[in-house]
N, C-alpha and C positions, 0 to 999 in steps of 0.2 A: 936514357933521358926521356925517350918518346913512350917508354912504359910509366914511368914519371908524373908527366904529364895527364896521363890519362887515366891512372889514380887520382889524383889529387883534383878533376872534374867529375869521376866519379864520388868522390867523400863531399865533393860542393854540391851535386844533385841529390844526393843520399841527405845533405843535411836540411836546403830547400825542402824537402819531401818532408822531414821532420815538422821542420816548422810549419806548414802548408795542414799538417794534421795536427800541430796544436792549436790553428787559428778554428780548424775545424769543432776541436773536440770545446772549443769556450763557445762557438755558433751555436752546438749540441744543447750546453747546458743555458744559453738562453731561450733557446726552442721549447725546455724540456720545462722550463721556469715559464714562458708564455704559454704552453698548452695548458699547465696547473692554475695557474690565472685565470681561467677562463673559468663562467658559472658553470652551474650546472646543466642549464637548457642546450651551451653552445658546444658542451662537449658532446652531450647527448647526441644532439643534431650533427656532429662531427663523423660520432662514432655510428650511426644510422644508417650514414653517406658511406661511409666504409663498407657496413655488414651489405647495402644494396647493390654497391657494386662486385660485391664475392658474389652476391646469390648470381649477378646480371652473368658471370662469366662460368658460375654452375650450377645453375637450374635450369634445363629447359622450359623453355616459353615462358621465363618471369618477366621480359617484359610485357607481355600480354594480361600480364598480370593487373588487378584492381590495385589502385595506390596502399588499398588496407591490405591486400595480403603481401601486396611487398613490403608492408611496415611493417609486416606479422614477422614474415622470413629474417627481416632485417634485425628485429629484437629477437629472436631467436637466438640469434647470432652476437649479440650485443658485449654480454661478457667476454666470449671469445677474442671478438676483436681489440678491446679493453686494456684485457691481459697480455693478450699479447703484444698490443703497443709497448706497454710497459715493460715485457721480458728484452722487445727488440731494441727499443732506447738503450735501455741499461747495456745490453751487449755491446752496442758501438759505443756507448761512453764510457765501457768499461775498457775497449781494445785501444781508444783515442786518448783515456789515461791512461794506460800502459805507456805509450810512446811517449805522451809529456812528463811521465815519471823518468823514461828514458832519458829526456833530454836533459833535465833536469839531474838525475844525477851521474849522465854524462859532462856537465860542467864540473860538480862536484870531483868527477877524477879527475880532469885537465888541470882548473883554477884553484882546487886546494887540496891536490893531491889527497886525497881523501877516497881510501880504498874499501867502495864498498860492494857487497854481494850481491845477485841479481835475485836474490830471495825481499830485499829490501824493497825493490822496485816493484814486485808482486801485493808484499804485506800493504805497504804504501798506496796502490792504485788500489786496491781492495778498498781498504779503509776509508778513501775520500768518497768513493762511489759509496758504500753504505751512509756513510754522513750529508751527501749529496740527497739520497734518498730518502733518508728522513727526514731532512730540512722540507724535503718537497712537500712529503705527505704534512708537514705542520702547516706549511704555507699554505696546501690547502682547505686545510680547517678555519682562514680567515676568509676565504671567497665562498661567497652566497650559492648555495644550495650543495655544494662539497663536504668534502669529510678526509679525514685521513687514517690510511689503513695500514697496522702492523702487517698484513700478511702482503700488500703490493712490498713493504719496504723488502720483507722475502726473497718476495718475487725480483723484485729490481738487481736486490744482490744476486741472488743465480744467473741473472741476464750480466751481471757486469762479472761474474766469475769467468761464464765463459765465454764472452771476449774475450777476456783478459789468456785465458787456454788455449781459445784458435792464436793469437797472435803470437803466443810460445810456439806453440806446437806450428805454425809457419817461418816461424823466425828458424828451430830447428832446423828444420824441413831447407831452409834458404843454406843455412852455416854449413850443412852437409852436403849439398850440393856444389857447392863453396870449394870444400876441402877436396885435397888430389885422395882419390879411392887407395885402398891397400895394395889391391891390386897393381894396381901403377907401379908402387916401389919395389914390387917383388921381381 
């Protein structure tokens, strides 16, 4: 009974956690929808503030530095930073829809017995993150001084594929740790 118990607080915080990271993963994609929003001058000046605090933490003596060559270092850096926002976004909203796809057709087995495969919930989280992603990039061809680029939409998708691959390859990694070893039975 007392093992009972403590399953069935286990599947209640296991499921809390779900929801907890679908409230995350809808924050994500208004985050990801307010950065695109923004002109051209504020991203810049975002992305600037980003590339100046890498150099501040590996350049020696950039603070010492003149404001113009820290502008120098920082656009330098400018694309780097960019892109890689862009790969990083996409990874967490690819791994945060992973789980909302989880949850979602984890209903679908309980409420309408509807038996379906975990290739579903990959195809699926795939899918919405690319369509997410080029929604974005249209979006920002209506805001002043932007543009939208086939090769981030790319980019975006490689970032939400692997998400979406670390959260398998942990979920494995959990389900096997999980299971009693061979060993054990023998």
């Amino acid at each position: 009974m007392r093992k009972n118990k403590s399953n069935v607080r286990k599947n209640l915080i296991l499921l809390y956690v779900h929801y907890l990271l679908v409230a995350l993963w809808i924050g994500l994609m208004i985050v990801i929808v307010w950065f695109s929003g923004q002109s051209a001058d504020e991203s810049t000046e975002q992305s600037l503030a980003v590339g100046k605090f890498i150099c501040h933490l590996v350049v020696s003596g950039f603070d010492s530095l003149s404001e113009v060559s820290k502008l120098d270092y920082a656009m330098a850096l400018d694309k780097i930073v960019r892109k890689s926002a862009h790969f990083c976004e996409y990874a967490a909203l690819g791994a945060l829809t992973f789980n909302a796809s989880y949850v979602v057709f984890g209903f679908l087995r309980i409420f309408k017995r509807v038996n379906l495969k975990n290739n579903y919930m990959i195809i699926s989280s795939l899918l919405w993150c690319i369509l997410f992603a080029a929604s974005d990039e249209i979006h920002q061809i209506f805001v002043p001084g932007r543009y939208g680029s086939p090769f981030d939409v790319l980019l975006d998708t490689a970032g939400a594929a692997l998400g979406i691959l670390v959260v398998i390859l942990i979920g494995k990694l959990f389900n096997r740790s999980k299971s009693p070893s061979k060993a054990a039975d023998t």
